[in-house]
C-alpha positions as CSV (number, residue, x, y, z in Angstrom):
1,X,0.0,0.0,0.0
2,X,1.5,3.2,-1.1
3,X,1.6,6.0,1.4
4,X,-1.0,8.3,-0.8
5,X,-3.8,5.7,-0.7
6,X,-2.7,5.9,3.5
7,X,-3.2,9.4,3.4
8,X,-6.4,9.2,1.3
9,X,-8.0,6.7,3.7
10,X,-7.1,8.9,6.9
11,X,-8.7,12.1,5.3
12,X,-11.4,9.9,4.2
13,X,-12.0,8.7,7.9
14,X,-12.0,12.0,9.1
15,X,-14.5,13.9,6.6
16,X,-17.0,11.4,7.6
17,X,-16.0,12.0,11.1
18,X,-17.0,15.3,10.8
19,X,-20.1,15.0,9.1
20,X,-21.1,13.0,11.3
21,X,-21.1,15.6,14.3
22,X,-22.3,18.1,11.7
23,X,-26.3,19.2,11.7
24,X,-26.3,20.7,7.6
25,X,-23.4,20.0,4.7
26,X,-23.3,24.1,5.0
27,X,-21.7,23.4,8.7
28,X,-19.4,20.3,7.7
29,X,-17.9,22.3,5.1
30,X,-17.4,24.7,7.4
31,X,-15.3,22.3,10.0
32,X,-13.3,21.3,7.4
33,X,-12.3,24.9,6.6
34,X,-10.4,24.7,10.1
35,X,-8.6,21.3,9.4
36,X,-7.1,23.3,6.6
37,X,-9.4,21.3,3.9
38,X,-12.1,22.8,1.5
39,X,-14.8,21.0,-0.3
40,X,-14.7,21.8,-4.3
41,X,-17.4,21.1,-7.4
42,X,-15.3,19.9,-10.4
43,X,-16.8,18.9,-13.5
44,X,-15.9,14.6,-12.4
45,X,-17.6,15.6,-9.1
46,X,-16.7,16.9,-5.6
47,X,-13.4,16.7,-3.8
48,X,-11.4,17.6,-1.1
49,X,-8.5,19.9,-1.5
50,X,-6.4,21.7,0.8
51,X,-8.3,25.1,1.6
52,X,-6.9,28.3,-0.3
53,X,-5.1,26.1,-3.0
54,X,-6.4,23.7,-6.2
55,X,-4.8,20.6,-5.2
56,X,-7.3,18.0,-5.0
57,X,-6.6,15.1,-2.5
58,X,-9.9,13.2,-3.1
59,X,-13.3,12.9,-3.8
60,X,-15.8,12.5,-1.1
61,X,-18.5,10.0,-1.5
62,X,-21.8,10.8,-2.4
63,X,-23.4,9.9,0.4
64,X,-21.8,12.3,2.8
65,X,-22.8,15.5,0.5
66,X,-26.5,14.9,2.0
């Protein structure tokens, strides 16, 4: 196992994390603004990229954008 998929899994683990103690999507987004992350619309779906840059780390599963 490489050390990106490692990485991906752990940021993975905590986005659902923290929308699981978040009431709306609006306030999730918002708690991953202070991890440093930021949730972004491309045209092959939402991802997660490090907040104030375009680097996209991964895309977030459907589910958790509801």
């Amino acid at each position: 196992m490489t050390t990106q998929a490692a990485e991906q899994r752990e940021l993975l683990a905590l986005i659902r994390s923290e929308r699981e103690k978040s009431v709306s999507v609006r306030e999730w987004k918002h708690r991953l603004v202070g991890y440093g992350y930021a949730v972004r619309n491309t045209d092959h779906g939402d991802v997660i990229s490090r907040f104030g840059s375009q680097e996209e780390l991964c895309g977030i599963p459907a589910e958790l954008l509801h």
